[in-house]
C-alpha positions as CSV (number, residue, x, y, z in Angstrom):
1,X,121.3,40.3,-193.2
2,X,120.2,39.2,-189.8
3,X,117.2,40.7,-188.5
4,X,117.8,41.9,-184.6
5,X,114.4,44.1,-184.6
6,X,113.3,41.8,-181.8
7,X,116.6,41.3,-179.9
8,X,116.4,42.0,-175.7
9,X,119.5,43.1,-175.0
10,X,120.9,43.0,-171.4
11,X,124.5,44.0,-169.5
12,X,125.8,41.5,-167.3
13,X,125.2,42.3,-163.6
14,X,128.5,42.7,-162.5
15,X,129.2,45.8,-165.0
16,X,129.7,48.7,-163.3
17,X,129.1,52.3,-164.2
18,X,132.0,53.5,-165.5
19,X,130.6,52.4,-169.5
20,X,133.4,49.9,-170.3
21,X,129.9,47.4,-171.0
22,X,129.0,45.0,-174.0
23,X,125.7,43.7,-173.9
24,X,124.6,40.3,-175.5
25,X,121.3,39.6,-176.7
26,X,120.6,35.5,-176.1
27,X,116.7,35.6,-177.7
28,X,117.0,35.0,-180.8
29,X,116.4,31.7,-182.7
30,X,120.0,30.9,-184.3
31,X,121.8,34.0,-183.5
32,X,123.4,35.6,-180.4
33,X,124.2,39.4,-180.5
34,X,127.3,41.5,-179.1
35,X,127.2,44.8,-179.1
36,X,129.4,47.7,-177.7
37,X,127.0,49.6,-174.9
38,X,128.0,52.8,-175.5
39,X,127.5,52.7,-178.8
40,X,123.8,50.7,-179.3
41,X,123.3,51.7,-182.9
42,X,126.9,50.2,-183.8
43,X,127.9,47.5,-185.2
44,X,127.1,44.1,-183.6
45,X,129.0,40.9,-183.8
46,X,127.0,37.7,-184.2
47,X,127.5,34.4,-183.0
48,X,126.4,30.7,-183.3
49,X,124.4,30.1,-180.1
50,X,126.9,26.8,-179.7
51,X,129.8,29.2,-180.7
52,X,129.2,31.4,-178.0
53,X,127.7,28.4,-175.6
54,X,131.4,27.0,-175.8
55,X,132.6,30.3,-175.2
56,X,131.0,31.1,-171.8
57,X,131.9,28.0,-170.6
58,X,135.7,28.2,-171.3
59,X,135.2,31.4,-170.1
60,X,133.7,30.3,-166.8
61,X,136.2,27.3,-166.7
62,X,139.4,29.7,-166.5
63,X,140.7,28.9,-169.9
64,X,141.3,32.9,-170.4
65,X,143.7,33.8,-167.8
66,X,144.1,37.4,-166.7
């Protein structure tokens, strides 16, 4: 099991109130964290930091249309 005692988790700054959130914790040596916001004692889905790397920046790139 993977220990996220020590994980900082943050929202992105351009969620909004209206708790449709995740929040991603990026601290951690070897893991990244996902997490549902309203729900912070949930489950949490856990990535390779160059999974998730290669995920923000196909993200960023457009390669997830609308």
């Amino acid at each position: 099991m993977i220990d996220l005692s020590r994980a900082r988790w943050r929202k992105s700054s351009r969620s909004n109130d209206q708790g449709l959130c995740i929040e991603v914790a990026d601290n951690l040596a070897g893991v990244v964290g996902l997490r549902d916001s309203k729900d912070q004692e949930g489950p949490v889905l856990t990535f390779a930091p160059a999974g998730w790397a290669a995920f923000v920046d196909a993200t960023k790139a457009g390669a997830f249309g609308r």
